[in-house]
Every structure is written in structure tokens, then in C-alpha cells.
Legacy VTK file of the C-alpha trace (Angstrom):
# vtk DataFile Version 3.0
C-alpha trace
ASCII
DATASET POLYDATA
POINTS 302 float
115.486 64.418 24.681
115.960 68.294 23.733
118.202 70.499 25.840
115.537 72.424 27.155
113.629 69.148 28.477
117.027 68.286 30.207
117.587 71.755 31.841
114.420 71.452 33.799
115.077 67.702 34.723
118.128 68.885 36.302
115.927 71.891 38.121
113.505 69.236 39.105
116.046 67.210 40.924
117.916 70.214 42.660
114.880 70.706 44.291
115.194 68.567 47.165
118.427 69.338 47.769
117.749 73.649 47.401
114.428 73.100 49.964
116.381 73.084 53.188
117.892 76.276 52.830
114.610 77.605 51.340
112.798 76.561 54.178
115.368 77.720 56.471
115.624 81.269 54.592
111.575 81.659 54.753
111.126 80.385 58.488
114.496 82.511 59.955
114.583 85.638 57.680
111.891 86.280 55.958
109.334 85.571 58.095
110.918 87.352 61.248
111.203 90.376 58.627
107.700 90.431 57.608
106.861 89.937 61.354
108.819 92.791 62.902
107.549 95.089 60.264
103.863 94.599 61.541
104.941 94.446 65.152
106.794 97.912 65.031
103.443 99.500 63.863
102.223 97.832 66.677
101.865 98.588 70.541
102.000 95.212 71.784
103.482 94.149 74.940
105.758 90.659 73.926
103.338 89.349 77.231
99.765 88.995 75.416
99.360 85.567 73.767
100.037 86.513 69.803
97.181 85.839 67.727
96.253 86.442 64.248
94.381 89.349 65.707
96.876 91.097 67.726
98.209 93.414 65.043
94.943 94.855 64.475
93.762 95.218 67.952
97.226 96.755 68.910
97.990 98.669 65.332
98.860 102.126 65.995
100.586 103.254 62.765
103.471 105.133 62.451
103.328 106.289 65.871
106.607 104.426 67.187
108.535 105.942 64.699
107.202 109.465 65.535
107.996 108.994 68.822
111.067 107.541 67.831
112.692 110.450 66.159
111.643 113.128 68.317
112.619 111.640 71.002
116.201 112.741 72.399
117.074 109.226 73.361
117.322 108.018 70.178
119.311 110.617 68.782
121.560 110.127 72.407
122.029 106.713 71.497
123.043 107.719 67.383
125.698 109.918 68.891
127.074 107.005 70.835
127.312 104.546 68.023
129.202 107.336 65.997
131.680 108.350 69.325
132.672 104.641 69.244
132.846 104.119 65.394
135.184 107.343 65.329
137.699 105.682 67.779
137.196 101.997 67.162
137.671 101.880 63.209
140.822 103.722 63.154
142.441 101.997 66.273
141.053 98.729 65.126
142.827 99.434 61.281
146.063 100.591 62.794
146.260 97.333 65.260
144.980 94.847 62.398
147.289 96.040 59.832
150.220 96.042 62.224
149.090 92.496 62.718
149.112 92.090 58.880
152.573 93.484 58.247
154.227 91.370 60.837
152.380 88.170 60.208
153.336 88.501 56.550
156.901 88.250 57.323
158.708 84.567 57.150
160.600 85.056 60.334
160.983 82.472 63.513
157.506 82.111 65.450
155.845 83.498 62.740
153.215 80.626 62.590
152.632 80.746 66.513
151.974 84.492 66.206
149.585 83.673 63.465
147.776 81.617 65.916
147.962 83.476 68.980
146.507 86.896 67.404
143.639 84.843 66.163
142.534 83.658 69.580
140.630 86.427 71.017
138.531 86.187 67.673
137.559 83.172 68.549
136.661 83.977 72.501
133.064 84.616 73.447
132.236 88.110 74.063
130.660 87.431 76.832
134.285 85.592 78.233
136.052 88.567 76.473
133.919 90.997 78.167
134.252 90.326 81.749
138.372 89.979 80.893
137.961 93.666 80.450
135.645 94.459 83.088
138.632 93.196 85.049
141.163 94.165 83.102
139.950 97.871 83.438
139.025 98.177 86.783
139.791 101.381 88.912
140.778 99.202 92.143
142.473 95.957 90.583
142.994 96.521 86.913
145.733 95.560 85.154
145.759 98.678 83.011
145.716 100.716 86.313
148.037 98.489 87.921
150.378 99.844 85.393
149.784 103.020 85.169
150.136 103.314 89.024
154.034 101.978 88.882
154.642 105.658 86.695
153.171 107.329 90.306
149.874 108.240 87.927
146.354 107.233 89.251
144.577 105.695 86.512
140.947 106.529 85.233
137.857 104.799 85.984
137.552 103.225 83.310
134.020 101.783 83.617
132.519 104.335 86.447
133.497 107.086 84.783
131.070 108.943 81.873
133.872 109.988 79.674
136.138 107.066 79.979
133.792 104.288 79.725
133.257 104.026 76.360
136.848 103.796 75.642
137.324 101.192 77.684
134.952 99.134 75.536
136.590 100.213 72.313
139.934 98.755 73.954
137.817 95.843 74.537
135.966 95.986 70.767
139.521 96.527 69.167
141.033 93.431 71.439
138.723 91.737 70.160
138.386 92.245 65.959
141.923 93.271 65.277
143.186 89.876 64.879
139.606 89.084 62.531
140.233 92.118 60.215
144.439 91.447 60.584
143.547 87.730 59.098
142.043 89.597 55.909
144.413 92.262 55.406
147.165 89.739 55.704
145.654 87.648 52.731
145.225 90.598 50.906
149.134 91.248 51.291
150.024 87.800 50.536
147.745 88.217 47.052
149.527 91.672 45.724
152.112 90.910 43.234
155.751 91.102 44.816
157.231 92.339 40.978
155.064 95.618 41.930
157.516 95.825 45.193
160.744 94.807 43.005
159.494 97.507 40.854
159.016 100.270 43.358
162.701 99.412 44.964
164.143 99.895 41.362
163.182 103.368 41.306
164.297 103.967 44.886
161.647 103.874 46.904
161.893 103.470 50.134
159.532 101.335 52.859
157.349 103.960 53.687
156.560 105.147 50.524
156.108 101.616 48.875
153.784 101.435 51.829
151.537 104.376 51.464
151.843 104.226 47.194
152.117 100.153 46.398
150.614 98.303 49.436
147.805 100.510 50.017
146.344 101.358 46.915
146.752 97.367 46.349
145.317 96.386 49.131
142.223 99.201 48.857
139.621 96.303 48.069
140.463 94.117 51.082
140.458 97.438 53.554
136.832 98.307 51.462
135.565 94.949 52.730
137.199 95.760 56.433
135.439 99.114 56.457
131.761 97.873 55.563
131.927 95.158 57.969
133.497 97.098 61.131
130.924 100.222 60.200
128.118 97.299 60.418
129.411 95.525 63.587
129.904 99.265 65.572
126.156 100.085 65.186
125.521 96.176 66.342
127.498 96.913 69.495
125.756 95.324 72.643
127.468 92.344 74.137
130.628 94.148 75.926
128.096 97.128 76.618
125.360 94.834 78.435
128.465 93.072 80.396
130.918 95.946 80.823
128.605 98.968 82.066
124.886 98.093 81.447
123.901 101.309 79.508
125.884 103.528 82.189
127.189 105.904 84.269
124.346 107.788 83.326
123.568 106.499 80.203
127.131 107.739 78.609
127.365 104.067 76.815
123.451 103.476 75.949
123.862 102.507 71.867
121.118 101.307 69.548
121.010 98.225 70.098
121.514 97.900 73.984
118.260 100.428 73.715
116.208 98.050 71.036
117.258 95.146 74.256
116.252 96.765 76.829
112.848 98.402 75.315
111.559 94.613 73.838
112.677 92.768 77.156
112.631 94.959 79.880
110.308 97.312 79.472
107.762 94.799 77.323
107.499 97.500 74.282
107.967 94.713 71.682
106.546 97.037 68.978
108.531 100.446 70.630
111.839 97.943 70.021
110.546 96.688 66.775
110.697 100.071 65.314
113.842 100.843 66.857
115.624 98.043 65.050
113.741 99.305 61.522
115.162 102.543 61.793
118.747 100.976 62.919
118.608 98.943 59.599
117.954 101.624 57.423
120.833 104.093 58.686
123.233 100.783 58.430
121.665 100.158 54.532
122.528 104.254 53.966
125.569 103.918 55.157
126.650 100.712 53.628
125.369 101.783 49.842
127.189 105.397 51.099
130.393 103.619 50.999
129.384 101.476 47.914
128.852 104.466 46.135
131.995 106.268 47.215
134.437 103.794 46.813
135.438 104.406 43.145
137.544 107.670 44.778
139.819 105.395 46.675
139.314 101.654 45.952
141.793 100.029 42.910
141.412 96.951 41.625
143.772 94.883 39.699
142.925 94.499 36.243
LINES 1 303
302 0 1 2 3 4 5 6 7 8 9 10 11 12 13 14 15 16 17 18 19 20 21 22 23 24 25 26 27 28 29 30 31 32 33 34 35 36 37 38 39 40 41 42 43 44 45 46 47 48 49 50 51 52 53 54 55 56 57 58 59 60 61 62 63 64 65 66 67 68 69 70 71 72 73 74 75 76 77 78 79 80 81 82 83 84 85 86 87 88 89 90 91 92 93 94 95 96 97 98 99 100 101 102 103 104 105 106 107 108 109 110 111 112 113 114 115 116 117 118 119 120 121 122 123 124 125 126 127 128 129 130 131 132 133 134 135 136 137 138 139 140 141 142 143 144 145 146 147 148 149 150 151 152 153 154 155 156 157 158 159 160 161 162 163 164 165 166 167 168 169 170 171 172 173 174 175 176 177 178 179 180 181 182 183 184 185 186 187 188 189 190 191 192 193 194 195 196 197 198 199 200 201 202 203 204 205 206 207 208 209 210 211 212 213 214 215 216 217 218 219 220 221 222 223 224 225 226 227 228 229 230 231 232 233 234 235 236 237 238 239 240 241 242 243 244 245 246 247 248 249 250 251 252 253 254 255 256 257 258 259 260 261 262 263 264 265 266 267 268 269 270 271 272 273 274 275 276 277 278 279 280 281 282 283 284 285 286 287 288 289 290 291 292 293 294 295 296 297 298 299 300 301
């Protein structure tokens, strides 16, 4: 038997095995894909009975994405996303690797701490959500509760246009810092400790070994943390749909809570459909962006 004759043997009998997760790849992704791409040039209601002639009966072009971009909503909602992106990714990088720096050390309780920062991570953001719809309220908050013993009346937090989306970036940051801490800490455990002994040689001290030999070191694992918290800030919806609905006035309406709201309240399956087109596109932008810029700041080991 020739190689070549054995290679495709051993194709033929992966085959069972690899149809499963083709199946499953066609049926949940692909599929779906092909599916909202026809629906968002679509007008269709989500309440008709789908047929194989609804898209043509209900095809209206391009006309949900006109509507789309010149309307003020949408660019409302863009604004929001990128108000809670600037405060959650630097809060949320500042917390984890805090988390990272004192999880690294071999001290006493070290392993419990490991544990406990990792349990919100694991809550439900629905659970973790109404925490901090308690947890920030005006009247009975424990955040205000606080605040109130200094003789200073707290803000409301949730009621209040300017202060309710950082409440849920408290809530967002509660949340993911112990996910993103997890990572940065296995990037620390992973850099070399002769490139500390190294840096102490020639006198530096812990700041500057921080900023010049952790840092740069550590620039792929904070790459990774960067994509994925950019991606999961324009998903935002859970703590918004629980925390504030959209509101006061629409001050904490984002992208997705819209694309919700559109497909199953308002019964604009297509409208929504071509709401979550144009949300993947500014997220693939972005995310190649950031692929393309990270040779200015990202080091790898050789």
C-alpha cells in the first residue's frame, strides 16, 4: 500500500469522528450567518410564519442600513459603547493586573485569594447584575451607605444620566478583572525570572523593572486582554437590560441592548438584523486595527 493510498484511508476514517462538529458548525454558524444576512435586507416582522418565500416578498435592499446610518440613534448608541470602553478597559487593566501582581506572589493565603478573585467570573450576569443594582442604589446601597458615613450624599447611581453608566462599568470591571487577572498572572509566571536577576544587577529598582522588564514581557498576554475586552464592551447587554433597561433617557442604550430590543420588542427582525451586521463589521475593523498595530508595542520572546 503506497503512502498516498494510506493518507486518505486515514481521512476516510476521521470522517465520522470530524462530522459532529461539521454539522454543528453548518447548523449554528453558518447557517444563522447566511440567514441574518438575507433577513437584514429584509422587512420582516419575526411574527409571519418564515417561508422560503418570505425574503422575496419582504426584500427591501439596502434600506435598513440607510436608515441605519442616518439615523441619530445608532450613532447615540456608538458613542455609548466607546464612553464605556474608555472607562472600563483601563479600570478593568489596572484592577486585573493588580490581581496579577499579588496573586503571583508565594505568600500565606495566596491560593485562597487565587480562588476567591476568580469567583465573580464564574457568577451569572444576570446574579451579578442585580448585586449591583443593589449594591448601587441611591436609598440602600452599599456604595452610598459608605459614602454617607464621610457626611457626603452619594450619586444616583442608576437614576441618574451621567452616573449610570459608571455604575455598570463598576459592575463590568467586578466582573472581568479576575478573568483577564487569571491571564496576566500566567503570563507573569511564563517571563523568565534571570531577566529580573538581570535588571536588579544593574540597579533597577521595582518600578522600573515593572514598566521596562514585566511589561514589555508581558505585551503579548495584555495584546490578547485588549482584543477580547474591546470585543466584549461592544457585546455589552446583560448588566444594561438588568441594571437600567436602556435608561434614564436613553443615557445607557448600547448596540446591542438596541439590536434586542428592535428584533423582540418592536418585531423589526430585519431592522435588528442589520443592526448586528453593521456591529460586526466595526468589531472586525477594530480587531484587525489592533492586529495591524501591534508590532509598535507588542514583544515577543524569541
Amino acid at each position: 500500500m503506497t503512502n498516498m493510498s494510506k493518507e486518505k484511508k486515514r481521512i476516510i476514517q476521521a470522517i465520522p469522528f470530524m462530522l459532529p462538529s461539521i454539522i454543528g458548525m453548518v447548523v449554528f454558524s453558518f447557517l444563522p450567518i447566511i440567514m441574518a444576512t438575507a433577513l437584514s435586507m429584509t422587512d420582516w416582522s419575526g411574527l409571519e410564519k418564515f417561508t422560503i418565500h418570505t425574503i422575496p416578498e419582504h426584500f427591501i435592499g439596502l434600506e435598513n442600513y440607510a436608515h441605519l446610518l442616518t439615523h441619530q440613534e445608532f450613532w447615540n448608541t456608538l458613542l455609548h459603547v466607546i464612553y464605556y470602553i474608555v472607562l472600563y478597559i483601563p479600570l478593568g487593566f489596572v484592577f486585573s493586573m493588580i490581581i496579577a501582581l499579588i496573586l503571583n506572589t508565594e505568600k500565606k493565603f495566596t491560593g485562597v485569594m487565587r480562588v476567591l478573585f476568580y469567583i465573580p467570573v464564574l457568577t451569572s450576569w444576570v446574579a451579578a447584575s442585580l448585586i449591583w443594582k443593589w449594591v448601587l442604589s441611591s436609598q440602600y446601597g452599599v456604595i452610598n451607605s459608605i459614602i454617607g458615613i464621610f457626611g457626603m450624599k452619594g450619586p444616583d447611581w442608576l437614576t441618574n444620566k451621567y452616573w449610570a453608566m459608571p455604575g455598570i462599568v463598576l459592575a463590568s470591571v467586578w466582573k472581568d478583572m479576575g478573568y483577564y487577572g487569571l491571564y496576566i498572572f500566567g503570563g507573569l509566571r511564563g517571563i523568565d525570572p534571570t531577566y529580573y536577576e538581570a535588571a536588579k544587577v544593574d540597579g533597577a529598582g521595582k518600578f522600573r523593572i515593572l514598566i521596562s522588564v514585566t511589561l514589555p514581557l508581558l505585551s503579548p498576554t495584555l495584546f490578547y486582554c485588549l482584543i477580547m475586552s474591546l470585543i466584549n464592551a461592544f457585546q455589552l447587554f446583560p448588566q444594561v437590560l438588568i441594571m437600567t433597561e436602556g435608561g434614564p433617557n436613553g443615557a445607557t442604550q448600547v448596540m446591542v441592548e438596541r439590536i434586542y430590543t428592535y428584533a423582540f420588542s418592536y418585531f423589526k427582525m430585519g431592522y435588528a438584523a442589520s443592526y448586528s451586521w453593521l456591529l460586526f463589521l466595526i468589531i472586525l475593523i477594530l480587531t484587525l486595527a489592533q492586529l495591524k498595530g501591534q508590532k509598535a508595542w507588542v514583544h515577543y520572546e524569541s
